[in-house]
C-alpha positions in Angstrom: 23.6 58.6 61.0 21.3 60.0 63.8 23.1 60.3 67.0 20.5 57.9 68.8 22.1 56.8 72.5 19.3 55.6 75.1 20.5 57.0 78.4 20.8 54.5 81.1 19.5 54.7 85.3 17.8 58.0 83.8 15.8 58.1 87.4 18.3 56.6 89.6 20.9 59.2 87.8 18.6 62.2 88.6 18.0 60.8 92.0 21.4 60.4 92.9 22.3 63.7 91.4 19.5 65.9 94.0 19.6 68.5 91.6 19.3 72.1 93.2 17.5 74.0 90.5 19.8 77.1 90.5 23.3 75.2 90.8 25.7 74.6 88.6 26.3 71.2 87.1 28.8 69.0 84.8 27.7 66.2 82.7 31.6 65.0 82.1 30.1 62.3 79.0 27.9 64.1 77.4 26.5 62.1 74.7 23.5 62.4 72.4 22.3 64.4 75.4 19.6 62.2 77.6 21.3 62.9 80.7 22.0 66.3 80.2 18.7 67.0 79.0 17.3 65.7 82.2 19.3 67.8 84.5 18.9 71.0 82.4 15.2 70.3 82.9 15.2 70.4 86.4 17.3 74.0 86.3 16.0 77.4 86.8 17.1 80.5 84.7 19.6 80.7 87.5 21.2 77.2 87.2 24.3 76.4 84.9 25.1 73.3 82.9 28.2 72.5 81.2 28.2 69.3 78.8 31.6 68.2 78.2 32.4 65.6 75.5 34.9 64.4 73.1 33.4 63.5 70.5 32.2 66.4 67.5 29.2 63.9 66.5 27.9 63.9 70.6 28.2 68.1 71.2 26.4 68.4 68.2 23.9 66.1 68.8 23.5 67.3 71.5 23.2 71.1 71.4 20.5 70.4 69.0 18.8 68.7 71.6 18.7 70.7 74.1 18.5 73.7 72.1 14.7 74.3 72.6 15.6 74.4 76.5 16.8 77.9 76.5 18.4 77.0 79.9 21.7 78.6 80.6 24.3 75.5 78.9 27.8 75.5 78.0 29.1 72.7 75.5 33.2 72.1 75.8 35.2 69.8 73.7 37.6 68.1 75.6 38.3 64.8 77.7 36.3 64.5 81.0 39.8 63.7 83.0 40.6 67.3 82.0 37.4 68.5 84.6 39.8 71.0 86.4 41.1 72.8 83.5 37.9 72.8 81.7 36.1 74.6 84.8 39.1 76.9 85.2 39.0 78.1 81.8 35.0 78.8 82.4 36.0 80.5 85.4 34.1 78.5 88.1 35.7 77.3 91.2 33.1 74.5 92.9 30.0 72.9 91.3 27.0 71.0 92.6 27.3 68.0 90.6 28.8 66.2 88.2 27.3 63.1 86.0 29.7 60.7 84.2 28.4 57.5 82.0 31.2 56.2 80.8 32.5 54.0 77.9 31.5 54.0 74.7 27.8 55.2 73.4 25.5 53.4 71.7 26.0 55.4 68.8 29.5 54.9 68.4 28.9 51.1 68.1 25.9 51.0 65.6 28.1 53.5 63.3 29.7 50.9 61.3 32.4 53.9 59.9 33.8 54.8 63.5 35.0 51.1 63.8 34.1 50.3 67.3 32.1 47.2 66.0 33.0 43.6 65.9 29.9 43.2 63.8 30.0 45.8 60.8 33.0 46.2 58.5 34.6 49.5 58.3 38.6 51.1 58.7 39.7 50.6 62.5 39.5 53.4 63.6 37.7 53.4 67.6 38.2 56.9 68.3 35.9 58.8 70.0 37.6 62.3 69.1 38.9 61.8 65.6 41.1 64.5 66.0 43.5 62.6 67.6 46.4 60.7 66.0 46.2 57.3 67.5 43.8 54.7 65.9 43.1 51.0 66.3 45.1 50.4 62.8 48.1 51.5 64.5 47.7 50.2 67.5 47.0 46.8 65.8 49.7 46.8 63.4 52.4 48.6 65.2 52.5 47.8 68.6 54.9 45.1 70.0 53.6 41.4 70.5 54.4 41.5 74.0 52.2 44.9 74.5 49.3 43.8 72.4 49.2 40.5 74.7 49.3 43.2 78.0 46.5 45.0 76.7 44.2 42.4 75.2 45.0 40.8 78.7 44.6 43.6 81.2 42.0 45.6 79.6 39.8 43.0 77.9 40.5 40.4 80.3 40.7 37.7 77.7 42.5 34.5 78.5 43.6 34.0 75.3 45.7 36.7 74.9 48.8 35.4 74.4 47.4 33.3 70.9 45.3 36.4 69.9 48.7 38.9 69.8 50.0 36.4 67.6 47.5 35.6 65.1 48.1 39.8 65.3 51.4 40.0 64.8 51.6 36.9 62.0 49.0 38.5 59.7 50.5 41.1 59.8 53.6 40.1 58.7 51.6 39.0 54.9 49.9 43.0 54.9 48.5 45.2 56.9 45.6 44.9 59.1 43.0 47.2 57.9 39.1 46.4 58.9 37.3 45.3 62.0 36.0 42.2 60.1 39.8 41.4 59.4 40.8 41.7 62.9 37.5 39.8 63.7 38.5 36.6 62.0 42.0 37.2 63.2 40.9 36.7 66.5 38.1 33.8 66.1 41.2 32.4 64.4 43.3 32.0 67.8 40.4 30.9 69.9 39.7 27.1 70.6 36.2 26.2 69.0 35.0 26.2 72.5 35.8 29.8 73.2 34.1 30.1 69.7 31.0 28.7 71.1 30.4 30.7 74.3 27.1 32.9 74.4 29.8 36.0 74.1 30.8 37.5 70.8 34.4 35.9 70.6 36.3 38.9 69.6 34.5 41.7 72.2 36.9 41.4 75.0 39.8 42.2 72.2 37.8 45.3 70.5 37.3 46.0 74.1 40.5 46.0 75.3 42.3 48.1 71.6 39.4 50.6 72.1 40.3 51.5 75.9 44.5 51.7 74.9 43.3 54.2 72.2 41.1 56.0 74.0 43.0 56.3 77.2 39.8 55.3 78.9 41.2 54.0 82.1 44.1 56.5 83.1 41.7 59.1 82.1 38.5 57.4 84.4 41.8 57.2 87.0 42.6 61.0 86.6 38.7 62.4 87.0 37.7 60.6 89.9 39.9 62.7 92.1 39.7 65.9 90.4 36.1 66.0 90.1 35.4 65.2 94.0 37.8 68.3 94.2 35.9 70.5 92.3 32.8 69.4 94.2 31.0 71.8 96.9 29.5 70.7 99.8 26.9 69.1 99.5 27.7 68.4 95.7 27.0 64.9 94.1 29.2 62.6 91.9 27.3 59.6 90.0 29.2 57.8 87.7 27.7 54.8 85.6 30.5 52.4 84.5 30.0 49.4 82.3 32.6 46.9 82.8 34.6 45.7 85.8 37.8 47.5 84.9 36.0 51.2 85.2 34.1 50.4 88.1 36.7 49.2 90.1 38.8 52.6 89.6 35.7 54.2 90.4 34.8 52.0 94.0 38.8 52.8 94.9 38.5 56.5 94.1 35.2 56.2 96.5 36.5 54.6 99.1 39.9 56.3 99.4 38.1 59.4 99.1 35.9 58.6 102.1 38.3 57.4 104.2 39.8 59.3 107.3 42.0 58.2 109.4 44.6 56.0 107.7 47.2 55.7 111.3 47.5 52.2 112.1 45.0 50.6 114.6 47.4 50.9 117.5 48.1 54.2 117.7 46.4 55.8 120.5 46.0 59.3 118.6 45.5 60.2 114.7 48.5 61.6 113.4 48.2 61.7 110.0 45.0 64.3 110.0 43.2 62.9 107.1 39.8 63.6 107.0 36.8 62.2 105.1 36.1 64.6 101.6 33.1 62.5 100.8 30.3 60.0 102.4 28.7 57.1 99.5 25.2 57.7 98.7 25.0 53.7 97.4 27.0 51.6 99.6 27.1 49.4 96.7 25.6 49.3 93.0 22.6 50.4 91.3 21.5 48.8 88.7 18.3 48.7 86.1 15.1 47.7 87.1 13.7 44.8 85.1 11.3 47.5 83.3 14.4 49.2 81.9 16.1 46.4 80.8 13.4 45.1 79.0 12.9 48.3 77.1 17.5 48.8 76.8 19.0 45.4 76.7 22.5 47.4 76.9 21.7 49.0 80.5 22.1 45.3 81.8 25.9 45.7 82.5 25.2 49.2 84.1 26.6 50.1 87.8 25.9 53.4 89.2 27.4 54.7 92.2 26.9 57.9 94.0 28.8 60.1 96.7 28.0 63.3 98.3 31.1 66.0 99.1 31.1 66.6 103.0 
């Protein structure tokens, strides 16, 4: 299958990026490449992109796509909460920017055989490197009932968690759990026909929540937040789209922590404590897709982006 991803808030991205043509710049989710391709268009001969992503399918994809470029780009396997190491190893101390659009890709969803989709029937699987040993399966057919209720709870925010674990853990009892149309009916089983009926899927917040506790999405959205504003220069940009409330509230903390100073208590005459701002927002609050872009991508309609600038 083609690795077709539409980008999303390609202007407002570039926009909030203020790409300097001959600085050096990180998209942290690479992708099929849309971003990436952007910013590498906007580079001189003296300007330095490195496209990091997880997923074989994505740097692929994507170094064919921005092959015909000839810009000056470095593709790195890894996991963007690993931004520090990755920039170490290349030997670069600061950078001018850094995009991340995070969650999963469209791709990912529409490829029935990487089991992120409630809709197509294939292993579960919902890893986005497939190197790595954790799947769905064994989350959902090894994991406690107690933790499969926390995470279908806390990550996909479904309120019926507690029924869902155990339709789980029941079934699998009888045999293993082994497709996502299995798991699908699993959950429609534990839902009240009224939850049934709602205009959302009835089983997304679950395939939500089992493909964030395999991927490690929210500890490792937690983890490059603060690492990448560190490895920002002055001057440099952050933008990070997020998708769902959970990764954009880590991201508005991060933000506003970050851009904090003073934290001594009102009634202290004098700051003690010596924090200083390390960054000033861009977007006081969200930016989202124009009406033109969400007729043309449907799926940018849950997009936030926001955008701070290292002082």
């Amino acid at each position: 299958m083609e690795f077709a991803h539409v980008s999303v808030l390609p202007g407002e991205c570039m926009d909030g990026l203020n790409i300097k043509p001959d600085g050096i710049y990180v998209d942290g989710t690479t992708g099929g490449g849309g971003h990436s391709y952007l910013i590498a268009s906007q580079l001189s001969d003296k300007g330095r992109l490195i496209c990091i992503d997880r997923d074989d399918d994505a740097l692929a994809a994507a170094s064919a796509r921005l092959a015909p470029l000839g810009k000056n780009i470095t593709f790195v396997k890894n996991n963007f909460s690993r931004i520090k190491d990755v920039l170490e190893e290349l030997d670069i101390e600061k950078i001018d920017g850094i995009l991340f659009d995070l969650g999963v890709s469209s791709y990912q969803l529409d490829n029935g055989e990487r089991g992120f989709s409630y809709m197509t029937d294939a292993p579960l699987d919902m890893r986005m490197d497939r190197q790595q040993p954790l799947t769905a399966r064994e989350v959902v057919n090894t994991y406690s009932r107690d933790d499969l209720k926390r995470i279908i709870k806390d990550y996909g925010e479904e309120r019926y968690a507690g029924p869902i674990a155990a339709a789980i853990c029941r079934r699998r009892e009888e045999q293993p759990i082994e497709t996502t149309l299995e798991l699908t009916d699993i959950i429609k089983s534990a839902m009240p026909a009224a939850a049934k009926r709602e205009k959302q899927h009835p089983a997304k917040r679950t395939f939500q929540a089992i493909r964030i506790e395999v991927n490690s999405e929210l500890s490792s959205v937690e983890q490059a937040m603060g690492d990448s504003i560190a490895c920002l220069a002055p001057g440099g940009r952050i933008a990070v789209i997020s998708f769902h409330s959970l990764e954009d509230r880590l991201v508005k903390r991060a933000f506003a922590a970050a851009a904090q100073g003073c934290t001594c208590p009102k009634s202290f005459p004098v700051c003690i404590c010596g924090n200083k701002p390390k960054i000033k927002l861009i977007s006081r609050g969200v930016i989202t897709a124009t009406e033109e872009e969400l007729e043309q991508n449907p799926r940018s309609r849950s997009a936030k982006l926001r955008v701070a600038e290292k002082l």
